[in-house]
Every structure is written in structure tokens, then in C-alpha cells.
NUZA-509299 format. One record per residue: x, y, z of N, C-alpha, C in turn; residue in one letter. Coordinates in pm, whole numbers, plus 50000, padded with zeros to 5 digits. Example, Ala and Ser with C-alpha at 12.3 -4.5 7.8 and 13.67 -1.06 7.14 Angstrom:
<rs>
513194943150780512304955050780513204967050780A
512854977550708513674989450714512905000350787S
</rs>
This chain:
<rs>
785196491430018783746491530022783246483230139X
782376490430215781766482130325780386472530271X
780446461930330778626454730272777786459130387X
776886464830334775666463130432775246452930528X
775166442330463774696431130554775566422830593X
775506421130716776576415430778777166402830746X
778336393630696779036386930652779626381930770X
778686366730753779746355130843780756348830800X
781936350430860783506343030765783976335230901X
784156319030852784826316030961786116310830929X
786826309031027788556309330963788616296531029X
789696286330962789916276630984791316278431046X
791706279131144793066280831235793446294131226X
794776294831296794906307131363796146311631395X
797716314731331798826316131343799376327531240X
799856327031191800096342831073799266348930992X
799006338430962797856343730834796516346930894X
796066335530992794456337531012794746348331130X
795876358031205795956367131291796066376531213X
796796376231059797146389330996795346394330903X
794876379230895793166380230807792466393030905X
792206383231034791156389531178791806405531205X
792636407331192792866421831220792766433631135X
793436427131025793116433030891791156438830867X
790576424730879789586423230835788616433730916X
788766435131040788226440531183788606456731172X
789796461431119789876472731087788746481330973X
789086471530880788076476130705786676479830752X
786526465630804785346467030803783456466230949X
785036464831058784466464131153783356455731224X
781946459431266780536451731276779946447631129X
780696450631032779746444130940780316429330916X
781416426830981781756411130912781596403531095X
781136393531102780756383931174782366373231163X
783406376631197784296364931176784456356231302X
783806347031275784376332331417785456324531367X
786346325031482787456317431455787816301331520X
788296289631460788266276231506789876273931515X
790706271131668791836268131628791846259331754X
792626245431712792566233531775792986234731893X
794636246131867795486248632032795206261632105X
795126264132245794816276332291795956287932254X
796486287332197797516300632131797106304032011X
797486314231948797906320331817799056326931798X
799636328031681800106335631678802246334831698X
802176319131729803856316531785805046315331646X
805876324331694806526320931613807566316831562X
807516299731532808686290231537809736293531541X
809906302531439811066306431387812336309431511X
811456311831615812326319431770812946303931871X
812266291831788812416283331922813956281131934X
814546279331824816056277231841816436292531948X
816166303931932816536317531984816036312932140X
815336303432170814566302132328815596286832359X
815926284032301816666271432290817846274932360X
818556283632294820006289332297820186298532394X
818996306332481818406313232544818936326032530X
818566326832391818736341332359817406350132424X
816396338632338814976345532402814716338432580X
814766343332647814396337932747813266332132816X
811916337732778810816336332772810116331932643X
809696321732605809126319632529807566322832503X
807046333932594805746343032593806616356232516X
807266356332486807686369032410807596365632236X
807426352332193807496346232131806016345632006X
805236352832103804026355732032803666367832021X
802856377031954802776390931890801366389831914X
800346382631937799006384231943798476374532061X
797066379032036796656365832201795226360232124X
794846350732227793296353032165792376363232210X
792786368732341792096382632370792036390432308X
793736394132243793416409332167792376405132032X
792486395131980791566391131912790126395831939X
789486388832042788526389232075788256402232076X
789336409532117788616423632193788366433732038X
789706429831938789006432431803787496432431759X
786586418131833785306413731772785276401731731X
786556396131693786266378831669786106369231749X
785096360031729784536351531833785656337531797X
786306336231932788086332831934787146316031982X
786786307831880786486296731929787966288932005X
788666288932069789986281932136789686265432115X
790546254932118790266244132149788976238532036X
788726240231957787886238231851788296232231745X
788426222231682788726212931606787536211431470X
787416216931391787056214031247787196200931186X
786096193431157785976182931144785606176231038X
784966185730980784256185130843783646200230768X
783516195230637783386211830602782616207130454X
781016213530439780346214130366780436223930274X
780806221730162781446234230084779946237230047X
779156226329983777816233129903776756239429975X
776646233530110775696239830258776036249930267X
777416252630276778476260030355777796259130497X
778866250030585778926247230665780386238330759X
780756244130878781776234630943780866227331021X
781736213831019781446202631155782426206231276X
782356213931368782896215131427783016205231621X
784346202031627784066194531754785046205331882X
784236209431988784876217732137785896199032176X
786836203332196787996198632246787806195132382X
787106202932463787466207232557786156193932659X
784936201432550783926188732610783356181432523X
784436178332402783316163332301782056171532258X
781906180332286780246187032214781126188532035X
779866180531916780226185431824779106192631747X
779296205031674778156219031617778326218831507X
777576222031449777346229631295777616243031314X
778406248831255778586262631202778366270631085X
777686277531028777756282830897778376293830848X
778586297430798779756307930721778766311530582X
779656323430571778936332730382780126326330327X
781186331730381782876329930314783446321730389X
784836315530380785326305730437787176313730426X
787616311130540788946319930507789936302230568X
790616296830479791226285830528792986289430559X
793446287530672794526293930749794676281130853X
794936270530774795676261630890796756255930897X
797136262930849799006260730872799786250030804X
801016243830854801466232230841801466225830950X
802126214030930802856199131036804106195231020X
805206199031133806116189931072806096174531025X
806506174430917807006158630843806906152330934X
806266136430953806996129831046807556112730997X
808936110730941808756101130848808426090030893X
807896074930795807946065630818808566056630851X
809496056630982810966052030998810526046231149X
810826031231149810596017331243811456029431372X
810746027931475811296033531616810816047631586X
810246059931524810076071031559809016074131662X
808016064531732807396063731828808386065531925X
809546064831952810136061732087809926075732147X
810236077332299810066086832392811626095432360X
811736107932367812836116032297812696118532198X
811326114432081811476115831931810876130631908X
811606149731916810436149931933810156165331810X
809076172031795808986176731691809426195731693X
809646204631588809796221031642808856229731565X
807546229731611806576238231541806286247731638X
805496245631732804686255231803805246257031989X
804286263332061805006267332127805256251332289X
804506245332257804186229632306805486226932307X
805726225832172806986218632118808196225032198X
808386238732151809496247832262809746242832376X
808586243232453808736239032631809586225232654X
808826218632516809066205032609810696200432525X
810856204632401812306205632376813396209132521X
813316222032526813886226532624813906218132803X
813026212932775812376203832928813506192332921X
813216187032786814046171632785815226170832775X
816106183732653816716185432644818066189332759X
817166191532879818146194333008819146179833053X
818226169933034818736155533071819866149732951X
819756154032843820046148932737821666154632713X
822816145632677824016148832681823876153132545X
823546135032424823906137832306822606139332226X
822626150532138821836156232063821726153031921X
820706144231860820646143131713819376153031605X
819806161631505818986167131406818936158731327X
817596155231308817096149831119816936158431013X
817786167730916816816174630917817826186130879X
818716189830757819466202430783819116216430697X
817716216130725817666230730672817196243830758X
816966252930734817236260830864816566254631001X
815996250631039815216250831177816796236831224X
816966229031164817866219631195819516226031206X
819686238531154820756237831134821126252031280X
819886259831275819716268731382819556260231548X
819046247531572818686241831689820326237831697X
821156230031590822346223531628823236235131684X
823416247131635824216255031698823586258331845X
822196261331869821346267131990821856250432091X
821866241432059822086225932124823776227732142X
824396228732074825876232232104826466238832189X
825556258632194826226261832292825376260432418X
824886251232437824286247932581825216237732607X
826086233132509827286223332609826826206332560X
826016206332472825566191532420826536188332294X
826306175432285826966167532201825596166832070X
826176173331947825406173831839825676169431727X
824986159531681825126156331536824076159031458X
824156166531350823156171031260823076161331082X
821986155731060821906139230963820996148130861X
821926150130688820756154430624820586140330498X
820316137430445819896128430290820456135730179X
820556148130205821096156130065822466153830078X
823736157930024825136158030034825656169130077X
824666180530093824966196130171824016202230252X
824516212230336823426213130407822746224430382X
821336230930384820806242430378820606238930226X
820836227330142820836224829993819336234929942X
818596234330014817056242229968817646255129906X
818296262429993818336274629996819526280329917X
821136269829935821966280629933823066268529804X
823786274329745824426268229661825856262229730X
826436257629686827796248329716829076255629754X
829126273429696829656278129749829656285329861X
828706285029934827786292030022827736279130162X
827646267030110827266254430231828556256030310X
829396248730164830836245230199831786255830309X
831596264630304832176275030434830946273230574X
829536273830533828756270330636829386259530714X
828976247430606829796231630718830646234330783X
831966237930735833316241230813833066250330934X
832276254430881831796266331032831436260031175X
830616255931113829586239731240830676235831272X
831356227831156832286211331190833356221531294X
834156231631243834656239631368834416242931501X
833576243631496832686245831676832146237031731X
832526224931668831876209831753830806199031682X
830076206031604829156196931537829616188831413X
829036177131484828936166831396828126164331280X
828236172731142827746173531014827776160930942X
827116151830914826456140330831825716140530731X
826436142030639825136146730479825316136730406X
824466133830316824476121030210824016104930265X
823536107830436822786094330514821726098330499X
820966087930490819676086230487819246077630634X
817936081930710817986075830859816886066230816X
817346053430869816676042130833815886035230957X
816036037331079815656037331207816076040431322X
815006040431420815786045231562815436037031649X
816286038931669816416021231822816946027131959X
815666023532042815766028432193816216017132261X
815996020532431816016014132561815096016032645X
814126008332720812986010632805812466021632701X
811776020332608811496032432553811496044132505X
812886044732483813716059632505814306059332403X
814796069032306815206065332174816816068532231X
817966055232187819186060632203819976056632083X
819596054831960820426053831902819676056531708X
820676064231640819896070631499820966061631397X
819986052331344820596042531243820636047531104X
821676049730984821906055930902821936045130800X
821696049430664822466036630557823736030630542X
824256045330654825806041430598826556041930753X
825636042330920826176043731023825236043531156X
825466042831258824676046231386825536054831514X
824146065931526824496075631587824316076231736X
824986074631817824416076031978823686084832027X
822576086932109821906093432094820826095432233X
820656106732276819786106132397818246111932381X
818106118232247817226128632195817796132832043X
815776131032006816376138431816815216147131808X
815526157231693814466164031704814196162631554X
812986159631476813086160431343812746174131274X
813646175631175812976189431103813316185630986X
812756177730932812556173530768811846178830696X
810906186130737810456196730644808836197830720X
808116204330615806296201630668805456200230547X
804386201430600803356194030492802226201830544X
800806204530426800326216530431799336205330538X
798136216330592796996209230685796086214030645X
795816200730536795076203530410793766192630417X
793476182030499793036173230473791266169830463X
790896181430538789326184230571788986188530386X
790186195430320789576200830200789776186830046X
790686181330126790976171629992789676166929896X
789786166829764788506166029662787566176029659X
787806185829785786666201029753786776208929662X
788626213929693788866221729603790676218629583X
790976225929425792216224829387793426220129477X
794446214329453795506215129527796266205429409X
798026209329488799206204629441798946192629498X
799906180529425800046168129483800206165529667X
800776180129692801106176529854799876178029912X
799176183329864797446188229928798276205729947X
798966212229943798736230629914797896233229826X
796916238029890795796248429864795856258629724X
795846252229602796356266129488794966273029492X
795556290529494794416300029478795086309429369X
794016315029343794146327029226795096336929321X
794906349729202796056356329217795446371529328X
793896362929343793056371229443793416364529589X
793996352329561793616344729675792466337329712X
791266336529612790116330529588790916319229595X
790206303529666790496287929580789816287629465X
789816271529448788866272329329787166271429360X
787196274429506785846276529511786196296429556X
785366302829487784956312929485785006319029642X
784176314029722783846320629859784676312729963X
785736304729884786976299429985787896309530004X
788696315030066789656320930028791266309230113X
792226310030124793406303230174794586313330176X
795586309830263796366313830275797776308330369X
798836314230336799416311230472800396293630400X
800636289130527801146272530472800416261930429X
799256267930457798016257930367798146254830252X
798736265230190798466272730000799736267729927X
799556265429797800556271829732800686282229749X
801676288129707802146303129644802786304329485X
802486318329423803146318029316804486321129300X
805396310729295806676318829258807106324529132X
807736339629213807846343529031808946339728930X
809916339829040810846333428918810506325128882X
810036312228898810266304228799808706306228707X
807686314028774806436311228734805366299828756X
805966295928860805006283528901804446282629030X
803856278429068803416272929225803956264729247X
804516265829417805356261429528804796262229650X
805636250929758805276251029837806406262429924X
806236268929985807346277530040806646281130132X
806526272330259806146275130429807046284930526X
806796303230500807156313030545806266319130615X
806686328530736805536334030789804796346930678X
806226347230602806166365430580805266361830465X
805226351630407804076349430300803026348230368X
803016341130449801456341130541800666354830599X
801626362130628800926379130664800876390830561X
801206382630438801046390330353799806386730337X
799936371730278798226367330200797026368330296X
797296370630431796196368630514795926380530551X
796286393830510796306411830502795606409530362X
796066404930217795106404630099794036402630113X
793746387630200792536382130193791286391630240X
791806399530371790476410130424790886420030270X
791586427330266791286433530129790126428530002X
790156416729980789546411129882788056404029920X
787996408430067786626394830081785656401530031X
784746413330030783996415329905784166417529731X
785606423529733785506423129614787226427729608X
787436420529435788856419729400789696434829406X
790486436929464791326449729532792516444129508X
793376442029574794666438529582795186424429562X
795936426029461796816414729398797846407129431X
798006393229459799006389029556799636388629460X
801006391529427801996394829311803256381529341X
803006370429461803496359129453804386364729577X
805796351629553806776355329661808456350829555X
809086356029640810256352829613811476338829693X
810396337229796810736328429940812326336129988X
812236345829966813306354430008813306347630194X
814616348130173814926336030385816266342430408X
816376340430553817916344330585817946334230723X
818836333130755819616325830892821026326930905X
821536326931009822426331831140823216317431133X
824236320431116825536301631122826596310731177X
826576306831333827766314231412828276331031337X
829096330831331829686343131269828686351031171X
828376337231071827966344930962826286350230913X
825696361230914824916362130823824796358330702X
823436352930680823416347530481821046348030452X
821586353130375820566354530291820156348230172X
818936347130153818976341629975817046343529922X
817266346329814815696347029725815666339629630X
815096339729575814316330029455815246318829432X
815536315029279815846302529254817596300229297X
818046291429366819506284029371819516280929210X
820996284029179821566274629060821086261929038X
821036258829103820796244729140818916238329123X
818856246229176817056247129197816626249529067X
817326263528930816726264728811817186254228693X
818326245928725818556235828690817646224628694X
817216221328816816506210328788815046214328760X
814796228528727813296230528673813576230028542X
814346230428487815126230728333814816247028291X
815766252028370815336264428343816766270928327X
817126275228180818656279428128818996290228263X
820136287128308820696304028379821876301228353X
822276313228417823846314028419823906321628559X
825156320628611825636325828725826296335028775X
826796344928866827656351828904828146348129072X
829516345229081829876346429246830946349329238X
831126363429316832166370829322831956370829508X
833666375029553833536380229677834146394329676X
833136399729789833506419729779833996420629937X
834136429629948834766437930056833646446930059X
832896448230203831846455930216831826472330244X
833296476230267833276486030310834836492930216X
835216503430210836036507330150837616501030177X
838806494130117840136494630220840596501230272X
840386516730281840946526430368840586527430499X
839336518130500838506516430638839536509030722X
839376512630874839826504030938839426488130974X
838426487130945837406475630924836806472630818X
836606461330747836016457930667836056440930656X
834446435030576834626426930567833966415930444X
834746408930380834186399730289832926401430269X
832106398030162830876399730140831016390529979X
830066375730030829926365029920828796365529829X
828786369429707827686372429625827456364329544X
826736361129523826046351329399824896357129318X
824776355929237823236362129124823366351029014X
821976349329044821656339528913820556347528803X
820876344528680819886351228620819996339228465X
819016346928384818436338928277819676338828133X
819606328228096820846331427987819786337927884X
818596334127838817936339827737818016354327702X
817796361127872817506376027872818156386427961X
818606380628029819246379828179818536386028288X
817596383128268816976387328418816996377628527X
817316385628634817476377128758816646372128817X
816726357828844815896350128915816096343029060X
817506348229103818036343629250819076354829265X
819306351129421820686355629475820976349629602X
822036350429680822506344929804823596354529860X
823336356529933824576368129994825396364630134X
826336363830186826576360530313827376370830345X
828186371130454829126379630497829166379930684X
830676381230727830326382330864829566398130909X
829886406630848829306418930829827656413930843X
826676423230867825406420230853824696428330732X
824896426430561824636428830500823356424430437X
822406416530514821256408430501820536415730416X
820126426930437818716438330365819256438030207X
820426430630156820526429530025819596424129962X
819166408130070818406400029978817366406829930X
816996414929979815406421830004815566431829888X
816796436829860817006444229742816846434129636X
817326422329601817456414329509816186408029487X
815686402129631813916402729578813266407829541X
813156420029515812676432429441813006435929292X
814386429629313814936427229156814316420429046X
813656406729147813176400329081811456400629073X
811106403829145809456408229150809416416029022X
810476424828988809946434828947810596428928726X
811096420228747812076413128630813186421228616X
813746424428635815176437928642816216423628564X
817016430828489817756421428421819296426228508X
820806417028429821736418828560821676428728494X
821296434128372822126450728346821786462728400X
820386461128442819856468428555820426472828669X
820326457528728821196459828897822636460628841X
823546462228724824306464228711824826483128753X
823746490728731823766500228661822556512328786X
822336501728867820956505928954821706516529090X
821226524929109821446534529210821806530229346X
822686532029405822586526629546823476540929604X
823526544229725824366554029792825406547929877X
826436559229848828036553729873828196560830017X
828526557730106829776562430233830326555630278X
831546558530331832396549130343832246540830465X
831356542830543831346533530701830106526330628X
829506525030522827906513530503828686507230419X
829876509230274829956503130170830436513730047X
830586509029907831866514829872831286526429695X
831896528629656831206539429527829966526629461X
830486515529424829926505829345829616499129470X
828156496729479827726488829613828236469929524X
828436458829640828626446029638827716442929473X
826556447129474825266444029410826106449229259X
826106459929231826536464629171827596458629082X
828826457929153829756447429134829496433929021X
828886425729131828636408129086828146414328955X
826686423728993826116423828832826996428828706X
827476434428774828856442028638830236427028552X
830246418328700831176412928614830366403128570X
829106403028587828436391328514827866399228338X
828206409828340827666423928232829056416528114X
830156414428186831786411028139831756399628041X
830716385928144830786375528084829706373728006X
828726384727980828086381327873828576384827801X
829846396727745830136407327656829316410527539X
828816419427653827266430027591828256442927471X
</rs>
């Protein structure tokens, strides 16, 4: 439905979500919506995820790195405020305080609707010496350049930090010929994502090709020279050091809204299942927000792009009126560890454990392709599902093979509640160069069918 009268929406930043909102939104509904956009840095649109790939110089250009501009924007119809900093925000006026960057001028803006899309920050912890020169961060495309800039001088290389962005830079830092040690606090690495049978071949992978894997330290400070950070102090060691990059995680950029409306303890943005906040004519999205996860049924923080272009495609769906249902996420993720592809969705063993949430497990290893093949290769499965009922609420898949598009099957598994007897029993097509009569999937769920004895 189009509105007649034209609708001012202004968006608070500008990277997956507030690029997937403006385009979305500009299609539906064209001249009838007025959207001005406020984003602090002159880009949109970068996406982190590539800096290790520009690092390692897979990507060579880090302008390839972005999918949108503020032009094509503009040329959509949105008035691409660049360099604009949001300063304050009158929920009951409806109104932004907005300050130009560029010349200290600060404006009032008004808005009908409010679309909030400002991303995250990497973490930056409270640890004596992280001011030093070399300390430095991997979000945007700033960050890329000047990684890569410093990183030329720099022999030895330290990660804070081992979950994907930390564990993807140590290999991209490796094969440029640096000395890498990668420092997590947990006792495994990728612990977010992947279970113990799944790390434990990861580590060995790294520790094989040169990197220096450190799990179970905690970094207690960093101590430079003339200003320069050269050395990463542990509870239990100190690391030499010419350059660190932290990737400890992020935190939503939430702070203009704190006491307006709802949020988790971290400040994520919880919205309905419209994507409404708890103010009505807010909408959020993106790493701002919670999200609903379904397995476990709760809200999480899970800073993905692919959640962000989903909810920020809903949000133009929904800005006059309720249409399409964000049905949550699965934080379905994958990343690249030398050889191996690995995937994973919803809950780790580990993860439904400490929500106190009964499961039980399956990890079997398959052979992806028939033995008559001349090739074939391992394929590590895991499925977690519910002891109550057995429906699945995770999986993790690896393999040197590139069998990735499983997870995406298994997230679906679980969107949809499919129990293992389902994917026990669920259709897949056989030839012998993709995989075998009983696909991998198939398999795990069958011998997990064994150990319930149904």
C-alpha cells in the first residue's frame, strides 16, 4: 500500500541494513517517502567481513569491498546526509539533533518514522597501554587501509580476539610472511561458534602453518616503546610484539537511544516481530538490535550482515503497515581455516548447555562422495537437537570438500522445527560426483534415530 502523503523517515547510519532499508524502501514506494539519511563516515555499505580477504590480498582493492555508494543512493532519492553525526534524538517531538562534521553547524531534523541502523563498534577493552600507537581496530573500511599500511613495517603480529575476524586476519597475517600469535580467554578457539570437536583439528591446522595459538590467557596489558605498542602481557605470559589488532567482539551503537526505548543489558535494540521498537514509529535493525533466536527462543546479540539485510528489506515492507514477519535468525556463519571449510547454525552443544537447555548430540564423520569415486573427502557432522522432542536446534559441518550450503539446509531445519527424524528421512538427490544415496545429513540424523531407539 502506498500513503498518500508523503512520509519523512530518517535513518540513523548507513551499512547493511540502513542500504538494504533505502533501497527497499525507494522501490515500494518511491516520491511518497521523504527518507534523509545521517551517517558519521563518508562510505556505506563496507563489508568487514572482506578485510582479512584484502589483508591476504585475495581482494586486491578494497573499493570492491563495497556493493553501494552514497550516490547510487542518492540517485535512488535519499537525501545522503555524509559526515553527519546524530546527536540527540527527541522521541516525543520527533526530532534529531543533528551535528555536519564537516563544519560544526548543528540542525534539527524531523522525521514521521525513525528507522535506527547504526551498526556496531568493535570492543575496545579496558586494558593499561591500549592507547599505544599499533593498537589497532577491524570494522570498516578506515580500519582496512590503515591495517594493511602498518602492517607492512610490522614483523610480529598479535590477535586479541579468536573468533572469526581474529582467526581469518592470523592466517591473512601469516601468509604475508609475519610472525603471528593469536590470544583468546576462552580455552578454544572459534568457542562461539563451533564445538571441541570441530576447534581441536582447527588449532592443529593454524599451530601447523606457523601460528602461534594461545587460549585460556587473559591480556592484562600492553607495554610499548616511544609509544609504540611492543609487547602483549598475559596472566600467564608476554608476547613480543610490533602490532595487535583487537577483535574481541562488538557492542551495539546504541547510546543516543538509552532510556527511550527497550533494550538488552548491552544496549541491543529489542523490537517486535514487525521490527517496530518499543516505540511504535521507531523501527531498528541490523547490529543495533537484538534478534530473535529461534532455537533457543530468546533474544541475542548476533552481529551478522545477513541479519542486517534481511531486517532492513522488512523494515520498508512494514513502514506503513504490518506485512512481513521477521521469523528471527539462526546466526547461521561459516569461515575458511586453510584447507578447511566449516559452517555452523544455531545453538553449539555447548551454548544449549549453558542456556539449560536439555540436548543431545550427534557427530559422525562421512565421506562426501561415493568410494568408488576417485576422489572423495571426509565430511565432519555434528547435529544437536532436543532430548524432549528431538528437534534440532544446531549443527556444524566442516570438510576439506566445500560442503558449506549444508548449514543453510540445517538452518532451515531449524526455522522450520524439523525433528532429527525428519532430516533423518528428508529428501536430498544422489549422484555420485555431489555425494552419496543417503546424503552426510541424512546419515548423522539416522544414527542419532539409533541412539534414541525409536
Amino acid at each position: 500500500m502506498q500513503n498518500t502523503n508523503k512520509v519523512k523517515v530518517a535513518v540513523i547510519g548507513c551499512t547493511h541494513a540502513g542500504t538494504a532499508f533505502i533501497t527497499t524502501a525507494k522501490k515500494l514506494y518511491g516520491e511518497n517517502v521523504d527518507i534523509s539519511v545521517f551517517e558519521r563516515n563518508d562510505t556505506v555499505s563496507f563489508l568487514s567481513c572482506g578485510i582479512a580477504l584484502h589483508v591476504g590480498g585475495v581482494v586486491k582493492d578494497p573499493m570492491k569491498l563495497f556493493y553501494s555508494s552514497p550516490k547510487t543512493l542518492a540517485e535512488l532519492g535519499a537525501d545522503m546526509k555524509m559526515r553527519h553525526e546524530v546527536v540527540d534524538v527527541d522521541l516525543s517531538e520527533k526530532y534529531l539533533l543533528v551535528k555536519n562534521l564537516e563544519t560544526g553547524e548543528t540542525f534539527k531534523e524531523s522525521f514521521d518514522k525513525l528507522v535506527v541502523t547504526s551498526g556496531s563498534w568493535p570492543i575496545i577493552p579496558n586494558i593499561p597501554g591500549v592507547e599505544l600507537e599499533g593498537i589497532k581496530l577491524s570494522k570498516n573500511f578506515y580500519h582496512a587501509k590503515d591495517i594493511v599500511n602498518y602492517s607492512k613495517n610490522a614483523k610480529k603480529i598479535t590477535i586479541v580476539g579468536a573468533g572469526y575476524i581474529g582467526v581469518e586476519l592470523a592466517e591473512a597475517f601469516k601468509e604475508n610472511g609475519k610472525e603471528v600469535t593469536i590470544i583468546d580467554i576462552a580455552d578454544r578457539i572459534l568457542a562461539k561458534y563451533l564445538d571441541s570437536e570441530f576447534t581441536q583439528i582447527l588449532e592443529k591446522e593454524m599451530k601447523e602453518h606457523g601460528i602461534n595459538v594461545v587460549t585460556g590467557e587473559k591480556v592484562t596489558a600492553f607495554e610499548g616503546e616511544n609509544g609504540k605498542v611492543k609487547r602483549v602481557i598475559t596472566d600467564k605470559g608476554t608476547y613480543e610484539t610490533d602490532m595487535v589488532i583487537l577483535a574481541v567482539g562488538f557492542r551495539p551503537n546504541t547510546d543516543l537511544l538509552k532510556g527511550k526505548i527497550d533494550m538488552l543489558p548491552n544496549g541491543a535494540i529489542i523490537v517486535d516481530r514487525y521490527l517496530h521498537t518499543s516505540n511504535p514509529d521507531v523501527f531498528a535493525a541490523g547490529d543495533s538490535t537484538a534478534v530473535w533466536f529461534s532455537p533457543s527462543g530468546t533474544y541475542e546479540y548476533i552481529p551478522l550482515a545477513t541479519n542486517a539485510v534481511r531486517m532492513g528489506t522488512i523494515i520498508a515492507y512494514n513502514l506503513f503497515e504490518n506485512k512481513i514477519e521477521y521469523k528471527g535468525t539462526q546466526g547461521t556463519s561459516g569461515v575458511k581455516v586453510y584447507s578447511y571449510n566449516v559452517a555452523a547454525t544455531g545453538l553449539t552443544e555447548n551454548w544449549a548447555k549453558e542456556k539449560g537447555i536439555a540436548v543431545k548430540s550427534i557427530f559422525t564423520i562421512e565421506n562426501n562422495r561415493p568410494e568408488f569415486m576417485p576422489e572423495y573427502e571426509p565430511v565432519y557432522i555434528k547435529i544437536v537437537y532436543r532430548t524432549d522432542n528431538g528437534q534440532i536446534v544446531g549443527g556444524q559441518i566442516m570438510s576439506r570438500a566445500d560442503v558449506t550450503e549444508s548449514a543453510n539446509t540445517l538452518s532451515l531445519a531449524i526455522q522450520n522445527k524439523m525433528t532429527i527424524t525428519d532430516l533423518a528421512f528428508s529428501d536430498f538427490f544422489f549422484q555420485p560426483y555431489f555425494n552419496k544415496p543417503w546424503n552426510f545429513l541424512n546419515t548423522a540424523a539416522l544414527k542419532a534415530l539409533e541412539s534414541l531407539k525409536i
